[in-house]
N, C-alpha and C positions, 0 to 999 in steps of 0.2 A: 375417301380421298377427295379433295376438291381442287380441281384446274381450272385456272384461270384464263382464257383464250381473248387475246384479243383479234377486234374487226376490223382495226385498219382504219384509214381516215375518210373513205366514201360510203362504200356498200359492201354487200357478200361479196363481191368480187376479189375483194381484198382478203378475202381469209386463206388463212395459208395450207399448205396441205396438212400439216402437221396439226394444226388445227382441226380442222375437217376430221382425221382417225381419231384423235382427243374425244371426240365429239360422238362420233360413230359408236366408239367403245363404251358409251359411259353408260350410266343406269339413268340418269336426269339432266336435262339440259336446260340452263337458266337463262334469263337475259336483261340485262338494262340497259334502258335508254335515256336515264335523267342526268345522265354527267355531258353532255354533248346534243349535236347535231347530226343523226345519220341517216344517210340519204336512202340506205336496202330497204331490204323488204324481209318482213318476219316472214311472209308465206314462202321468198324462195328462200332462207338460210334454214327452212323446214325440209326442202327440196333437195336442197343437198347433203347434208347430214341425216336424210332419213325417220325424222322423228320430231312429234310436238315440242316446243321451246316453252316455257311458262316466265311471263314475263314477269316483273318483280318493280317494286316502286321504290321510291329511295329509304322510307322506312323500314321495309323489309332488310333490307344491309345497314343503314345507319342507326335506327333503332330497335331493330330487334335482331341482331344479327346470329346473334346464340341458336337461335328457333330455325333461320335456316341452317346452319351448319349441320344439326342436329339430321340434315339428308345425306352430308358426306359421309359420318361414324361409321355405318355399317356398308356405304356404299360409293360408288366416285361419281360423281357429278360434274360438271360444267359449266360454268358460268362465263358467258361471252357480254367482255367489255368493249368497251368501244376505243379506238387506239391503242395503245401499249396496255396491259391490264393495269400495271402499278403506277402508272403516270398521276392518275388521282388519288391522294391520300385515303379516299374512302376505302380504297382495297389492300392499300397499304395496313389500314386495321383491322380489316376483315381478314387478313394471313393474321397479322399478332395475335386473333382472337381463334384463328384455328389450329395455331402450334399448342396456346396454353389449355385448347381442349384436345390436344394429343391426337391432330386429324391431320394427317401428311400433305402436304401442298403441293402444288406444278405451275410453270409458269409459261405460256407457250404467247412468244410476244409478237408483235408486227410494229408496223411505224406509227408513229404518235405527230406531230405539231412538230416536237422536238427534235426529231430528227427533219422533216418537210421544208423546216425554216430554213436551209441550208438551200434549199433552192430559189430562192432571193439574193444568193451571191453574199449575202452576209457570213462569215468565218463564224464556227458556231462556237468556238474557245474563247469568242467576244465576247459572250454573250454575258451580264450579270446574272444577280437573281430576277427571277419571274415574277407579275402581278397580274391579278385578277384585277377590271374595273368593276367596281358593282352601281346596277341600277341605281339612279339616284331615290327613288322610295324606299329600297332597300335601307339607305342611312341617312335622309333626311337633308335636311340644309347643310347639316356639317360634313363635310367628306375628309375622309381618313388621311392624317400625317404619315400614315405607317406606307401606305402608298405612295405618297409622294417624296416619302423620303429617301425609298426605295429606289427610287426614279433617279432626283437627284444625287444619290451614293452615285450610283452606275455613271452618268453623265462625268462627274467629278474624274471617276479613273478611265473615261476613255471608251466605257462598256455598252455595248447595246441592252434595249431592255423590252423583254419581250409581254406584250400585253395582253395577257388572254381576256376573250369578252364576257360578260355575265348571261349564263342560261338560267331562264324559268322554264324546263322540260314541258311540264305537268301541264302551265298554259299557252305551250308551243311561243315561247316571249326568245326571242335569240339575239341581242345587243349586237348592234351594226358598227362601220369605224365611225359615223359620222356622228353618232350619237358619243360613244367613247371619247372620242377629241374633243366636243364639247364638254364631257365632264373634265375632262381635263383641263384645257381652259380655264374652266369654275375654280379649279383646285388651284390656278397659278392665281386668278383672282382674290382668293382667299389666303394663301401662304404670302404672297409675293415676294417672293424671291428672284423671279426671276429664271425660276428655271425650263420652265415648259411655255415657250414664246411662239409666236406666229411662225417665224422664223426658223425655228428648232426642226430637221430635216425627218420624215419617221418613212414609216413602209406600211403600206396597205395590203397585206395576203389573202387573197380571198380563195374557199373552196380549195383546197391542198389536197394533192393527190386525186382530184376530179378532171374530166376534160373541161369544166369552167373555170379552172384556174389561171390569176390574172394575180399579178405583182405590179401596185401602183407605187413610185418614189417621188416624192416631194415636200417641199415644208406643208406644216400645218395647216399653215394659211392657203396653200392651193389645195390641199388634200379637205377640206372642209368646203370648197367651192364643187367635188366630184360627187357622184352619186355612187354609191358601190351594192353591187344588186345580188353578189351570189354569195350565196351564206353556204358556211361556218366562213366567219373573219375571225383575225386577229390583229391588230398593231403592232409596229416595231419600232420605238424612238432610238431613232440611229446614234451612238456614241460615236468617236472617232473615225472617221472612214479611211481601209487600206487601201491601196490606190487600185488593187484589183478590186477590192470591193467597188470602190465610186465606179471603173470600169462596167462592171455588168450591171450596175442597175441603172446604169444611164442607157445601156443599149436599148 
């Protein structure tokens, strides 16, 4: 059997109790750290659960994921993701790949981003679809239509659009907002349309769910004069605002 536990958006502190017995009971307990930012500690999430954790690198789930599975068949295991388990598509195929090897699944969840964002006073039923910005080396001079069309769908009906930042785990690389709004920028530079302006109002979310969490609101152009220092960020290019919404994030 294999369960998926997630850790929450800070540290151990976040793991839930139900989590914890998961964990306690199992024969192996796994872990990754390449989808995110997290701030625990492997020696105490050893500390409370009792037992060595073997940590796992993105190949190990993305490209050979058979070979680990091949620990649940005969026994249940553990694997602690970081926020919600299924929030990143990688584990979303890591379950498809362990139903069609006939290995029973668990899902034992906590808060993600997606749920967090809600404390920005933005309505989360605003919200459009989600984008990732990627490192501009990642793609070169040309930056992705599929992004920014994204963006501008969302703006179009009215939608907020939530920005997740680009992680390089492996060389601890974690994409800040100040960097993101300049590619952004580039991207209106490039398309011109017109849709991602100085002007255009977004939200800065820094470290969710920590005690340095901090909720910046401003247009572009002032949000790109700030410095923003606590990581995991994310962006929020604000679509329509309801009048409770404008209410709390001007407090």
């Amino acid at each position: 059997m294999l369960t998926l536990v997630g850790l929450g958006l800070n540290d151990e502190n976040d793991l839930t109790l139900r989590g914890i017995e998961a964990a306690k009971k199992s024969d192996k307990v796994f872990v990754e750290f390449y989808t995110g930012l997290w701030h625990g500690s492997k020696t105490n999430l050893e500390k409370i659960i009792g037992k060595k954790i073997i940590e796992l690198q993105r190949k190990d789930l993305e490209n050979d994921s058979k070979k680990f599975l091949e620990h649940a068949k005969n026994s249940e295991i553990v694997l602690f993701v970081q926020g919600d388990p299924l929030i990143a598509t990688a584990h979303e195929a890591l379950i498809s790949e362990a139903k069609k090897m006939k290995i029973k699944t668990k899902i034992v969840h906590n808060s993600s981003i997606y749920s967090a964002i809600s404390e920005t006073g933005l309505h989360i039923y605003k919200f459009g679809p989600t984008v990732t910005i990627p490192f501009s080396e990642k793609i070169g001079k040309q930056l992705p239509k599929s992004i920014y069309d994204i963006i501008s769908d969302n703006k179009k009906k009215g939608f907020h659009t939530l920005c997740l930042l680009d992680v390089v785990a492996e060389k601890k690389k974690y994409m800040g907002a100040n960097e993101a709004l300049s590619i952004l920028l580039r991207m209106e530079d490039q398309f011109k349309e017109k849709v991602i302006t100085a002007n255009l109002h977004a939200v800065v979310f820094e470290a969710a769910g920590s005690d340095k969490s901090k909720i910046t609101f401003g247009t572009i152009g002032n949000l790109m004069k700030e410095h923003f220092e606590n990581l995991p960020q994310v962006l929020i290019l604000t679509g329509k605002l309801h009048f409770t919404e404008e209410e709390l994030l001007k407090v």
